[in-house]
N, C-alpha and C positions, 0 to 999 in steps of 0.2 A: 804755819798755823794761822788760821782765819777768828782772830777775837776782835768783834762787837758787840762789847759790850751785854752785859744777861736783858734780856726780855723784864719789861716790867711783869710784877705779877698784876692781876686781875685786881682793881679798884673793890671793896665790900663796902657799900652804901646800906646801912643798917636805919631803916626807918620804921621798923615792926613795930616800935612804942606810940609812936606818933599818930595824931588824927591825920584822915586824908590829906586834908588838902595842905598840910605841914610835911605830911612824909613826901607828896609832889615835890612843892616848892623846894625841897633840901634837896630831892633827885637833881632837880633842875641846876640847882645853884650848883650841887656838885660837880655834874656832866659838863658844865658851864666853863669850871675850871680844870679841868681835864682837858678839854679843848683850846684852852688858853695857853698850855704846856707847851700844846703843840708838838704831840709828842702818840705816834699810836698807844692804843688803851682799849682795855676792853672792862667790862664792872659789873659787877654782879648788886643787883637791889633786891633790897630785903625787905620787901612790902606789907604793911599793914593787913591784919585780919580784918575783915568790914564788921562793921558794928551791929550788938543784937539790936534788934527791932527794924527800923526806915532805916534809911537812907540818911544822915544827922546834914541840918543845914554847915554852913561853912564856921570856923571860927573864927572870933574875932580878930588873931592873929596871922590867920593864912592871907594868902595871896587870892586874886578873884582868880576864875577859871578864864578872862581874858589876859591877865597879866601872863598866867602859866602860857595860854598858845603861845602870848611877845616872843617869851620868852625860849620856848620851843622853837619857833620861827627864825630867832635870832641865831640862834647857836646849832643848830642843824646843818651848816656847811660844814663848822666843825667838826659836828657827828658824822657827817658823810665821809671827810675829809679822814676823819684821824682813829673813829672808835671800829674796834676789830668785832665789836658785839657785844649786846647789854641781856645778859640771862638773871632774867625775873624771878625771884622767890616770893611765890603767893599761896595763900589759901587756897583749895578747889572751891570755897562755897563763894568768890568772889562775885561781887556785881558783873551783867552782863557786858556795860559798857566796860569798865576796866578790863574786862576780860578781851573786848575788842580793843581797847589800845595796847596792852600785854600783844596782842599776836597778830600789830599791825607791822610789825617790821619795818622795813626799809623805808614803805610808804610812809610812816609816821616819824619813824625815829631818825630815816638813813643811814641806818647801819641795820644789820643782821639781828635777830633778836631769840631769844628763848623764852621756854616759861616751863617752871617746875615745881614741884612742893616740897624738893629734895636738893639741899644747900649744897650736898656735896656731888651730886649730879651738874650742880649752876658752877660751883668752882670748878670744875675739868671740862665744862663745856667753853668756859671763858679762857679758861688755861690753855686750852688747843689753840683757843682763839690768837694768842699774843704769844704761840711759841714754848710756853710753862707749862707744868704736867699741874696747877692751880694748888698744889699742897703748899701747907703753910701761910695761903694768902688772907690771912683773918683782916680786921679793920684793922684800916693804917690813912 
């Protein structure tokens, strides 16, 4: 009998409550240490509805949009190296740009990516990813 060990389940990075550029930097930070495990992974993020009205400036507490590329830039071998796939929970009425980093895949993230509006569509899409049929993977 061949046991190694069970397959993580799928990572659920929940940032729906959070302004942008908070619910970024927590992906970031996340993804970050996931890579750090050094251990394949795959993680589903739970993105923010965009705001009625504009586009809101940054807050005071986020990170700038170049700290996020560092950031991206740095931990990217990682991602390429270790994540099975990052499927995205978003609103349909998303920004256009978000919408193009959602569905830049490999080129941006290097790894595989999805995008859906449907949680449980993103958990069995992540779940094939790493081996798991995604049930039961809520935050952990």
């Amino acid at each position: 009998m061949d046991i190694q060990g069970a397959a993580p389940a799928p990572r659920e990075i929940d940032t729906s409550g959070l302004p942008m550029d908070r619910a970024q930097a927590l992906v970031l930070d996340e993804l970050r240490a996931l890579t750090e495990r050094s251990e394949p992974f795959a993680a589903i993020l739970l993105m923010p509805a965009p705001p009625e009205g504009r586009t809101p400036v940054a807050s005071a507490s986020g990170t700038s949009t170049a700290d996020r590329v560092r950031t991206l830039k740095l931990i990217r071998p990682g991602l390429t190296a270790l994540c099975r796939g990052l499927a995205f929970v978003a609103p349909a009425d998303i920004p256009a740009e978000r919408a193009a980093a959602i569905h830049s895949g490999e080129q941006l993230w290097g790894c595989p990516t999805m995008a859906t509006q449907d949680v449980r569509a993103a958990r069995a899409w992540a779940g094939a990813r790493v081996g798991t049929d995604g049930a039961g993977s809520g935050p952990g």
